[in-house]
PDB file of N, CA, C and O in Angstrom:
ATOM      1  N   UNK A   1      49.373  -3.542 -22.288  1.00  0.00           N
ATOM      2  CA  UNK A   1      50.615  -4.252 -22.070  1.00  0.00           C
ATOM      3  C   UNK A   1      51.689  -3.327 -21.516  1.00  0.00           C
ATOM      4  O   UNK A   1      51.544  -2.154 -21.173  1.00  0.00           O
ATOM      5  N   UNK A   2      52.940  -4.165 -21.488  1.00  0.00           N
ATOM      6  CA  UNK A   2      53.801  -3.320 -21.176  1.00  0.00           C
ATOM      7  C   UNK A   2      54.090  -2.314 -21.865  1.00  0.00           C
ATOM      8  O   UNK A   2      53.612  -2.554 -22.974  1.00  0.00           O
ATOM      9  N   UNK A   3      54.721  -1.053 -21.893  1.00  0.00           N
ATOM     10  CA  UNK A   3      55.494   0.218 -22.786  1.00  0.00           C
ATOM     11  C   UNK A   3      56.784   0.256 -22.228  1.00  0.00           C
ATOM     12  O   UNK A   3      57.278   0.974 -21.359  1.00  0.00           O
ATOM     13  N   UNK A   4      57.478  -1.194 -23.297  1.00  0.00           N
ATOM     14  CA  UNK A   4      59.092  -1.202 -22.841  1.00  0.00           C
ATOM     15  C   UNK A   4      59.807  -0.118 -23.346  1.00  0.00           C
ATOM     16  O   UNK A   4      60.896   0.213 -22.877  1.00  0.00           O
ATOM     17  N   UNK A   5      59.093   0.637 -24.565  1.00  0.00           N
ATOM     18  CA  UNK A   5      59.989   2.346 -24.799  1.00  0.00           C
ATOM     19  C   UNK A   5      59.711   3.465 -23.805  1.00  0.00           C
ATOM     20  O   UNK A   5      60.367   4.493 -23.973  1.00  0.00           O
ATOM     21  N   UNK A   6      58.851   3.431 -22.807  1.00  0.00           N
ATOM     22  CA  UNK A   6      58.842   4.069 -22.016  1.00  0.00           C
ATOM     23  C   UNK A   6      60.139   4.175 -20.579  1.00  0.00           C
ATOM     24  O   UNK A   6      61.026   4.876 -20.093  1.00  0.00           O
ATOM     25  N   UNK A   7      59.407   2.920 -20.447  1.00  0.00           N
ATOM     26  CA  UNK A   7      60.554   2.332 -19.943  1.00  0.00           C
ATOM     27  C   UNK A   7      61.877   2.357 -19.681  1.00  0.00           C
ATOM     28  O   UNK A   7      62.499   2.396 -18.619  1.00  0.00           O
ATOM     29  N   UNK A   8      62.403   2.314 -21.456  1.00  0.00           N
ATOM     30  CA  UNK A   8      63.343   2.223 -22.033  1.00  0.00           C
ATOM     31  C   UNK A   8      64.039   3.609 -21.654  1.00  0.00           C
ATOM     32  O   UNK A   8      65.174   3.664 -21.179  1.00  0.00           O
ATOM     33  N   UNK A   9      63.154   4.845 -21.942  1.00  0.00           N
ATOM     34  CA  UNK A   9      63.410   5.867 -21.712  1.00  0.00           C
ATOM     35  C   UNK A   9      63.881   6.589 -20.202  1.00  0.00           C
ATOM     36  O   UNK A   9      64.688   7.477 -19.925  1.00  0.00           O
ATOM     37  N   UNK A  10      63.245   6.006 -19.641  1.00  0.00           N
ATOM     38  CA  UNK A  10      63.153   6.526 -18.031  1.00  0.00           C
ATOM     39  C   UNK A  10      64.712   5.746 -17.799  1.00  0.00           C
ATOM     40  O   UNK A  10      65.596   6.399 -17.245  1.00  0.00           O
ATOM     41  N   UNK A  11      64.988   4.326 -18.254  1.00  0.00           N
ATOM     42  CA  UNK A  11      66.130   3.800 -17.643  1.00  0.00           C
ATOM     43  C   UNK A  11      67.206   4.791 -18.284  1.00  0.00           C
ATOM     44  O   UNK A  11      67.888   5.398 -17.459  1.00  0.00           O
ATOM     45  N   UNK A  12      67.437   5.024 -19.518  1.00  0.00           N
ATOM     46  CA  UNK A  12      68.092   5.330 -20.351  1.00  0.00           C
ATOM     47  C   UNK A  12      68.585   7.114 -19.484  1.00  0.00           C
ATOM     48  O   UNK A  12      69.713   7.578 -19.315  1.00  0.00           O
ATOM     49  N   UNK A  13      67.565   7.561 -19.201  1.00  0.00           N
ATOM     50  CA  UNK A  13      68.109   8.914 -18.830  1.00  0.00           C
ATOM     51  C   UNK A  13      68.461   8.857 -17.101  1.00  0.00           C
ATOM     52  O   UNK A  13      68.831   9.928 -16.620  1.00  0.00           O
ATOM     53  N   UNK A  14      68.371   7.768 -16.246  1.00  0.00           N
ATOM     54  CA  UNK A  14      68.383   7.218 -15.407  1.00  0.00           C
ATOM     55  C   UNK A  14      70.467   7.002 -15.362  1.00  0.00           C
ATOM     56  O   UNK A  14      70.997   7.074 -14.253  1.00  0.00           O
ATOM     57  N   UNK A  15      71.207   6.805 -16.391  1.00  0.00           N
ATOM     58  CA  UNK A  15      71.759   6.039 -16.785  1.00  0.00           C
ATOM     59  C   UNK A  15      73.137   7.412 -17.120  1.00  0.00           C
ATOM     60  O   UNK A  15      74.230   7.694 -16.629  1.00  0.00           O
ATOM     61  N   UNK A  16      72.272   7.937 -18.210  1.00  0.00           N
ATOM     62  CA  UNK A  16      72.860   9.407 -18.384  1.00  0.00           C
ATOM     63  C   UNK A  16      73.622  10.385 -17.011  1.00  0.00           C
ATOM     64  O   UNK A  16      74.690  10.986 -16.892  1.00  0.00           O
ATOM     65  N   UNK A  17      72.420  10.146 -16.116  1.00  0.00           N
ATOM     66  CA  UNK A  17      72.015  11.092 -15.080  1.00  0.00           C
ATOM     67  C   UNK A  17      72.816  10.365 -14.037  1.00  0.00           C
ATOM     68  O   UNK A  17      72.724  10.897 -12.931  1.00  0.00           O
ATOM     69  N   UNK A  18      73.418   9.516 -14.076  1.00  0.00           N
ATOM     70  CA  UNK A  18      74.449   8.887 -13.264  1.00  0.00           C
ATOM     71  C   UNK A  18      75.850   8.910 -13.440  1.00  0.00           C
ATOM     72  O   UNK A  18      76.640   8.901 -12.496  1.00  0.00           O
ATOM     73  N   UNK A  19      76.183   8.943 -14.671  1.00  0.00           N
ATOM     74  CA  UNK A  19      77.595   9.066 -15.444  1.00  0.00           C
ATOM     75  C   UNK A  19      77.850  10.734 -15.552  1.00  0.00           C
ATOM     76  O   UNK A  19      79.018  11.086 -15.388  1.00  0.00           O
ATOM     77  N   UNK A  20      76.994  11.633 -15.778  1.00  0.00           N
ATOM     78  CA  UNK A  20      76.671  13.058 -15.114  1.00  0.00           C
ATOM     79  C   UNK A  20      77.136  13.564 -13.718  1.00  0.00           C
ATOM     80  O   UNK A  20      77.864  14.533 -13.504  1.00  0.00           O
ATOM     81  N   UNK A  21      76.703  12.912 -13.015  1.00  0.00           N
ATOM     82  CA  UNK A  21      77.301  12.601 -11.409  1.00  0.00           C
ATOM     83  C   UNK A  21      78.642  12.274 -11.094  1.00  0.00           C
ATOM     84  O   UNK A  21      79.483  12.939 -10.489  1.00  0.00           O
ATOM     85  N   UNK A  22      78.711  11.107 -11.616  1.00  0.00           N
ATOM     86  CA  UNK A  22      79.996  10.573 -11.210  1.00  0.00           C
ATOM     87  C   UNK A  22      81.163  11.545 -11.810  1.00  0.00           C
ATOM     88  O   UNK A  22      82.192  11.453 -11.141  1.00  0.00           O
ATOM     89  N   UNK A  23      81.248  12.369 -12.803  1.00  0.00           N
ATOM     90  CA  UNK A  23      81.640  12.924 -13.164  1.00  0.00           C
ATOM     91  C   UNK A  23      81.799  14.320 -12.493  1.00  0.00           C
ATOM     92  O   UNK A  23      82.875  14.895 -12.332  1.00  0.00           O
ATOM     93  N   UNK A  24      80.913  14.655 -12.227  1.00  0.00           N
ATOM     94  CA  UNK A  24      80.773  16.210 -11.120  1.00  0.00           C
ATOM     95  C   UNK A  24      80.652  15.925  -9.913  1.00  0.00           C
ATOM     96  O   UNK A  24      80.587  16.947  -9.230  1.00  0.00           O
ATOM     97  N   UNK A  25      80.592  14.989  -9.333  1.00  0.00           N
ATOM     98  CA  UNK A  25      79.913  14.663  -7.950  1.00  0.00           C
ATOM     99  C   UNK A  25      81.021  14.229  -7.226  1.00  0.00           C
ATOM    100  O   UNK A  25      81.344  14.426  -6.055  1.00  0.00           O
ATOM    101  N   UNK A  26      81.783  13.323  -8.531  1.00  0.00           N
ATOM    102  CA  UNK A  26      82.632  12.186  -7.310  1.00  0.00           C
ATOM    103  C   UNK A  26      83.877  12.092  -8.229  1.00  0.00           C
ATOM    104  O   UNK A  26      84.694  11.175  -8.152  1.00  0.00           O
ATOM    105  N   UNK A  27      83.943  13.056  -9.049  1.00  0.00           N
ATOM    106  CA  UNK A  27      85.377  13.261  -9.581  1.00  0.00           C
ATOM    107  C   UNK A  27      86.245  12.404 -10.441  1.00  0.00           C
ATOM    108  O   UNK A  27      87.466  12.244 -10.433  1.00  0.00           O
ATOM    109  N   UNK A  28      85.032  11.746 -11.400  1.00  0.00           N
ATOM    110  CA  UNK A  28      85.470  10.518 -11.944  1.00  0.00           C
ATOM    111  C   UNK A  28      86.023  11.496 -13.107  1.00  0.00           C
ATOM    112  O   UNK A  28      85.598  12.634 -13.305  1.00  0.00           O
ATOM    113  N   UNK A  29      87.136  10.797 -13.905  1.00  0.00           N
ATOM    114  CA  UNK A  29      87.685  11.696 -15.446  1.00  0.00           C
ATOM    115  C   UNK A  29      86.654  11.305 -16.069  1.00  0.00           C
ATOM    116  O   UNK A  29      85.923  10.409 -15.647  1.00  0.00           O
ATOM    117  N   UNK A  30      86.486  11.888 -17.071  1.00  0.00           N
ATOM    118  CA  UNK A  30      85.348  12.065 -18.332  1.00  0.00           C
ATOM    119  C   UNK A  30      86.216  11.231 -19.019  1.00  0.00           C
ATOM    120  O   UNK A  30      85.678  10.802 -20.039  1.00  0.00           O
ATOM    121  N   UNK A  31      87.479  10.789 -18.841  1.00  0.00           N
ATOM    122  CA  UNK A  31      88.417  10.380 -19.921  1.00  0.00           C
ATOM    123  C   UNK A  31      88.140   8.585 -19.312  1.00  0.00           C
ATOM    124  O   UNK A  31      88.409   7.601 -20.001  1.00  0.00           O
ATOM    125  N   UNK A  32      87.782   8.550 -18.442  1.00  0.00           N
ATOM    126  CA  UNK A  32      87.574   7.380 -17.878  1.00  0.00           C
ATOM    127  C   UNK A  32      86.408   6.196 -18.676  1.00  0.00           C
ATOM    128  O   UNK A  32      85.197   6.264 -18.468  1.00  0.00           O
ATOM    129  N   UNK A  33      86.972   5.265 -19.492  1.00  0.00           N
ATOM    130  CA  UNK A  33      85.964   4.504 -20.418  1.00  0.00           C
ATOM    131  C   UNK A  33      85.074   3.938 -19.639  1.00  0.00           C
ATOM    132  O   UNK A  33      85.492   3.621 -18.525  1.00  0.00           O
ATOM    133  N   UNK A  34      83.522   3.622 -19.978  1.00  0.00           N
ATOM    134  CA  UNK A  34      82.000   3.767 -20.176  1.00  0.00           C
ATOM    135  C   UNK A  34      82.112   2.496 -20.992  1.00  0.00           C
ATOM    136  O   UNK A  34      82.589   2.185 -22.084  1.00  0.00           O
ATOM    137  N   UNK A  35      81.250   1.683 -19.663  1.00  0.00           N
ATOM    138  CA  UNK A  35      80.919   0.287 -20.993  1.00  0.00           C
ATOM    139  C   UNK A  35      79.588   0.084 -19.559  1.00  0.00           C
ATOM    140  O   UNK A  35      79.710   0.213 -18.341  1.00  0.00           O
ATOM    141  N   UNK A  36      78.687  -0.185 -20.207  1.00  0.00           N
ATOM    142  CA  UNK A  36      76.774  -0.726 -19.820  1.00  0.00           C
ATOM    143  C   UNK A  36      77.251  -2.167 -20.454  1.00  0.00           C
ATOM    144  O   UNK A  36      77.890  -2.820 -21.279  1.00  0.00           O
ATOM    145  N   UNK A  37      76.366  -2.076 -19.326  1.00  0.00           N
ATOM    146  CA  UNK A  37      76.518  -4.214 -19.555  1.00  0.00           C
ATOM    147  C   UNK A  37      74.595  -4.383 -18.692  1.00  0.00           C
ATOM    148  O   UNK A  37      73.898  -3.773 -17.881  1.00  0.00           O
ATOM    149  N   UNK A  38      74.529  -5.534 -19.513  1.00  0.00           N
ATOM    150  CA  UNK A  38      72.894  -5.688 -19.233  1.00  0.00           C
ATOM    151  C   UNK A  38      72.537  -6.818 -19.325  1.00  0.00           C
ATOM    152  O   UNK A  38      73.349  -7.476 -19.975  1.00  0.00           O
ATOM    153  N   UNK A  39      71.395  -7.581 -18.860  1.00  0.00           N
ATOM    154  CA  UNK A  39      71.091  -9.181 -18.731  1.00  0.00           C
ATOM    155  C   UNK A  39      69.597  -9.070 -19.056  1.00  0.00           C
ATOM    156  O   UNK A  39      68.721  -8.423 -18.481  1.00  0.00           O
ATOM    157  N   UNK A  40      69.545  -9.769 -19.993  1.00  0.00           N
ATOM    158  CA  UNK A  40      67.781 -10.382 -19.840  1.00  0.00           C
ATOM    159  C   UNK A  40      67.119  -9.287 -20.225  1.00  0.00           C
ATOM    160  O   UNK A  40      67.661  -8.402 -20.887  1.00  0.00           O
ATOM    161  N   UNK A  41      65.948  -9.252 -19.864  1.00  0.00           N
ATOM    162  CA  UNK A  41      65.124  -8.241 -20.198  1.00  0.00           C
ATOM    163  C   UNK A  41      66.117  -6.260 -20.101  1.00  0.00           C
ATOM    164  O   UNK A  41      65.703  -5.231 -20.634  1.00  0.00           O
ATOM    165  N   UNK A  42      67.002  -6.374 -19.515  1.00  0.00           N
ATOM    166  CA  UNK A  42      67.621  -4.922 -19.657  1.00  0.00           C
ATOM    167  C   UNK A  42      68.297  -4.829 -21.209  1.00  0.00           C
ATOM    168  O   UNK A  42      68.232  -3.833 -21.930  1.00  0.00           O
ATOM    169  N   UNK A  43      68.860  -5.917 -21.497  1.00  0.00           N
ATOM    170  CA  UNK A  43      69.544  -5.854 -22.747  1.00  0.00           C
ATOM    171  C   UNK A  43      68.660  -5.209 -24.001  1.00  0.00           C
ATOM    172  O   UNK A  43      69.262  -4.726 -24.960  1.00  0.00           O
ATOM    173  N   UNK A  44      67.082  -5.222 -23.950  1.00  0.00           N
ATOM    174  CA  UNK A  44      65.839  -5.200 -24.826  1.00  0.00           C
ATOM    175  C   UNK A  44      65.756  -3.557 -24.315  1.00  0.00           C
ATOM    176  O   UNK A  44      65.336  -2.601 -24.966  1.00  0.00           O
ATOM    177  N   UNK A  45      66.037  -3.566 -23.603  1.00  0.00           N
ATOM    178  CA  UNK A  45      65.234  -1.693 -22.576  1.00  0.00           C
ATOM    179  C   UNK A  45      66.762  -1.025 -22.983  1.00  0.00           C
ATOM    180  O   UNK A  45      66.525   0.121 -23.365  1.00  0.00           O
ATOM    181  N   UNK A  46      68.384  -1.320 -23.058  1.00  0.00           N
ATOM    182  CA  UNK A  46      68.860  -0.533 -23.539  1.00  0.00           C
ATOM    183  C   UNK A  46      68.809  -0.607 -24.643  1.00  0.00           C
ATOM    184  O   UNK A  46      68.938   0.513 -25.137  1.00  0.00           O
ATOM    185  N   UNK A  47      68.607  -1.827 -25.798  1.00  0.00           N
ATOM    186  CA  UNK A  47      69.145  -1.443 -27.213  1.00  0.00           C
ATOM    187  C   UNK A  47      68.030  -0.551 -27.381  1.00  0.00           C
ATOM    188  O   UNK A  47      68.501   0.475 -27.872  1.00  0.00           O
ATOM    189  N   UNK A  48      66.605  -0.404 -27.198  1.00  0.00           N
ATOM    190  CA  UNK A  48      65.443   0.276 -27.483  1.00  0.00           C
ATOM    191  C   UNK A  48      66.185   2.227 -26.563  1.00  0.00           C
ATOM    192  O   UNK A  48      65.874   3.293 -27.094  1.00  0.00           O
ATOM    193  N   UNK A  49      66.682   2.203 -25.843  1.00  0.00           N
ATOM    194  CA  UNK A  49      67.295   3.416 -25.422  1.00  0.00           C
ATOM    195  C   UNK A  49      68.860   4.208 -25.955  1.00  0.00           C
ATOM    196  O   UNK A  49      69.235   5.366 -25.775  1.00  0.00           O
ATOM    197  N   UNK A  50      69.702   2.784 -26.830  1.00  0.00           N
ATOM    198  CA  UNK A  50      70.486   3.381 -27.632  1.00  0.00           C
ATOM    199  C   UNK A  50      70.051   3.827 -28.363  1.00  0.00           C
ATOM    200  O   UNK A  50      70.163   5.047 -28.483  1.00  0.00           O
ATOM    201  N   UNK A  51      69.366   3.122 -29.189  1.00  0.00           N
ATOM    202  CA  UNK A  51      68.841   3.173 -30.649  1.00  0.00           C
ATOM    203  C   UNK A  51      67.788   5.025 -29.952  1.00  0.00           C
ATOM    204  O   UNK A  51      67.570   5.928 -30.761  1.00  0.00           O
ATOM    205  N   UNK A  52      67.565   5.085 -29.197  1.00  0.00           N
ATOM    206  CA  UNK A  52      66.424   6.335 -29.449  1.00  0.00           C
ATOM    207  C   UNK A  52      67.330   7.356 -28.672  1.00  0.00           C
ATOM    208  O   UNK A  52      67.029   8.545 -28.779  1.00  0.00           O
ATOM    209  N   UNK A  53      68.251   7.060 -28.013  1.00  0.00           N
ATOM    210  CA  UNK A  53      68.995   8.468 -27.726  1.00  0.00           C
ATOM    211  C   UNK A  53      70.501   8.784 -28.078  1.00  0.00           C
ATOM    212  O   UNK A  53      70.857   9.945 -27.878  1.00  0.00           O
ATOM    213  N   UNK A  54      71.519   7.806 -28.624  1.00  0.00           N
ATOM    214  CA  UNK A  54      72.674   8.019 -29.279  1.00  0.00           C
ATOM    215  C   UNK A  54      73.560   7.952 -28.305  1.00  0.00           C
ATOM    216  O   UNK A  54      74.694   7.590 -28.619  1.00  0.00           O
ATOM    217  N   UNK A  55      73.258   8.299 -26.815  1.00  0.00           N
ATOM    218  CA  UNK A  55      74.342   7.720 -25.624  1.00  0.00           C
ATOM    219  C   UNK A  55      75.453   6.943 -25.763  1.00  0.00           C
ATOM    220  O   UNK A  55      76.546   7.135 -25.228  1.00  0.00           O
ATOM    221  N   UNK A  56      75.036   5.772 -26.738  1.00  0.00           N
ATOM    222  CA  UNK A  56      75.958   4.624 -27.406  1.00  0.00           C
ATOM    223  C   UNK A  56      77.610   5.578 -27.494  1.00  0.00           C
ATOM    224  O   UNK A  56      78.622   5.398 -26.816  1.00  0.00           O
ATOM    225  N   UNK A  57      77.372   6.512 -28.506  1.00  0.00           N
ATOM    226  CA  UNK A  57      78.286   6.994 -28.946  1.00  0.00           C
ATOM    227  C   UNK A  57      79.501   7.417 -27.969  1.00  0.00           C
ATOM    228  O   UNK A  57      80.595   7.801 -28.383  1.00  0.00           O
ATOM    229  N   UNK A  58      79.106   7.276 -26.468  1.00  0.00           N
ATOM    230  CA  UNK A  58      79.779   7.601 -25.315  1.00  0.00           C
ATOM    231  C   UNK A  58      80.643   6.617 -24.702  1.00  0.00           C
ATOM    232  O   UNK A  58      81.530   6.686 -23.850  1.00  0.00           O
ATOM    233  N   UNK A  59      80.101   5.628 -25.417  1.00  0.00           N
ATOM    234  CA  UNK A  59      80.842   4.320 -24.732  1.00  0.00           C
ATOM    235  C   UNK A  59      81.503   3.377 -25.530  1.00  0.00           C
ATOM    236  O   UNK A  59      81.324   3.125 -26.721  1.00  0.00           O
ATOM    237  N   UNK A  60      82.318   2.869 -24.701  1.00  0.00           N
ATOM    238  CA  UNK A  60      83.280   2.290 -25.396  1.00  0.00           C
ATOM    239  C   UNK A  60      83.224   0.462 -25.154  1.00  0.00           C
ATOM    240  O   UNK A  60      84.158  -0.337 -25.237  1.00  0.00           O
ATOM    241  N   UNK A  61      82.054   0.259 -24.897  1.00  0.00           N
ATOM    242  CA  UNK A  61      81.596  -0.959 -25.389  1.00  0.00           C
ATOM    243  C   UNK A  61      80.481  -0.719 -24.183  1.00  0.00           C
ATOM    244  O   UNK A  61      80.267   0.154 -23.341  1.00  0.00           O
ATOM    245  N   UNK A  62      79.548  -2.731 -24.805  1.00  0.00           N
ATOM    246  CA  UNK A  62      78.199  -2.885 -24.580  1.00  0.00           C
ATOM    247  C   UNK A  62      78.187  -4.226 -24.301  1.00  0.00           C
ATOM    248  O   UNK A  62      78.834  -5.056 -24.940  1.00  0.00           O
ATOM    249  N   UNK A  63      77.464  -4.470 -23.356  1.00  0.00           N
ATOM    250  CA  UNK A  63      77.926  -6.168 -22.803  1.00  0.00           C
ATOM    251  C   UNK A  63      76.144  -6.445 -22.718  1.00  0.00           C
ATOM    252  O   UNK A  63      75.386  -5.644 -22.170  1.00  0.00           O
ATOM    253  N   UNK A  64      75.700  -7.710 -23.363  1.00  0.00           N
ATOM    254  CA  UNK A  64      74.471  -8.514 -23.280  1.00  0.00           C
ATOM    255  C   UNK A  64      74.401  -9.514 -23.005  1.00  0.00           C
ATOM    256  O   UNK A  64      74.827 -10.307 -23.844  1.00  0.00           O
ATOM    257  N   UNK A  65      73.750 -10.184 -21.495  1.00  0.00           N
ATOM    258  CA  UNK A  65      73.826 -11.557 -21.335  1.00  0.00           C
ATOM    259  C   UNK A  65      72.482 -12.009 -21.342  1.00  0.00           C
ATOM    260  O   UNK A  65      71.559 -11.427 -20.773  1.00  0.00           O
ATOM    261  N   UNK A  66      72.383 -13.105 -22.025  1.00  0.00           N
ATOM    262  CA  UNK A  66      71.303 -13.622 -22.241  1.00  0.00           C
ATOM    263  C   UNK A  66      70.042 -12.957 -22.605  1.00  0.00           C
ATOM    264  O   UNK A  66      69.077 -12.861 -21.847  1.00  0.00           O
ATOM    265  N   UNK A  67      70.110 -12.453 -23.939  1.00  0.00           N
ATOM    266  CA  UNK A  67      69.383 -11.526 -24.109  1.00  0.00           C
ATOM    267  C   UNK A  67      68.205 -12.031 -24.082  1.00  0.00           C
ATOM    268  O   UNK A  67      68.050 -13.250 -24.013  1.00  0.00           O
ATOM    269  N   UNK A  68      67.199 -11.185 -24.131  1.00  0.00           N
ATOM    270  CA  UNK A  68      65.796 -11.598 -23.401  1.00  0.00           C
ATOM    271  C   UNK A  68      65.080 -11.927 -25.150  1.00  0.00           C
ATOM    272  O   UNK A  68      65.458 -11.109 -25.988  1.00  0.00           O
ATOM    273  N   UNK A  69      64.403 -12.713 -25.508  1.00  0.00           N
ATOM    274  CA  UNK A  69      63.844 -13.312 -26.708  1.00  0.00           C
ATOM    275  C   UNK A  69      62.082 -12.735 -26.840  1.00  0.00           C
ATOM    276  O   UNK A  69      61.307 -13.152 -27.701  1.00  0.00           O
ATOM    277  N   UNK A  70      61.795 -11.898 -25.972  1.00  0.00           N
ATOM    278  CA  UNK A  70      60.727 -11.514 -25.891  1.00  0.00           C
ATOM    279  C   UNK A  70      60.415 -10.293 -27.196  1.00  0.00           C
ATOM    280  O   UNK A  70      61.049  -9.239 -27.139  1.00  0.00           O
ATOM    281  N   UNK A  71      59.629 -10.472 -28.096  1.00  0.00           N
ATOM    282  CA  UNK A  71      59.835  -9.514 -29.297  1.00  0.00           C
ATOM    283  C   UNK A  71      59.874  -8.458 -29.518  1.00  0.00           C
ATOM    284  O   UNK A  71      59.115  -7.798 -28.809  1.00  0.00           O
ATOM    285  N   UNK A  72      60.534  -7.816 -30.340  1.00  0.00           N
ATOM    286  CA  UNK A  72      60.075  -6.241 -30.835  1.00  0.00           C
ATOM    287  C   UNK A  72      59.134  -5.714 -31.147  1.00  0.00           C
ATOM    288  O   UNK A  72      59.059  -4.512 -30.892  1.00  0.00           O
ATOM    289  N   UNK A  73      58.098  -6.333 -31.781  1.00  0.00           N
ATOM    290  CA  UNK A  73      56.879  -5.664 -32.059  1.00  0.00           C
ATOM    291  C   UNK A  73      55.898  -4.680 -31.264  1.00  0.00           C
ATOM    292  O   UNK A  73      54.878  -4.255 -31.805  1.00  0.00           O
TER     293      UNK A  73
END
C-alpha cells in the first residue's frame, strides 16, 4: 500500500526547506508569521509530519479543508 509517513516525511522537509529559503534567499523576516494550510489528503500527510517533526511549533496557525477520512491505521 501506500507509506503516507513516508510521504509525510519527504513533504514535511520539502516544506521546512522552503521557509529556509524564503528566508535566506528572498529576504523574507523570520519575524514574518507561518501558517500551512492543506486540503484533503495533505491535511492526513501534514498532521502525520507535525506530529513526527515539531515544525508545528513554528507556526502560528494550521488551516484543514476537508480533511481526508481515509484512516490512520
Amino acid at each position: 500500500g501506500i507509506d503516507h509517513f513516508e510521504i509525510s516525511k519527504k513533504n514535511g522537509e520539502s516544506l521546512r526547506k522552503a521557509m529556509i529559503k524564503l528566508e535566506d534567499e528572498r529576504d523574507y523576516a523570520s519575524s514574518l508569521p507561518k501558517f500551512f494550510l492543506s486540503h484533503s489528503l495533505g491535511c492526513k500527510l501534514q498532521t502525520i509530519s507535525l506530529a513526527a517533526t515539531g515544525i508545528g511549533s513554528d507556526l502560528q496557525g494550521i488551516g484543514f479543508m476537508s480533511y481526508n477520512n481515509f484512516g490512520f491505521s
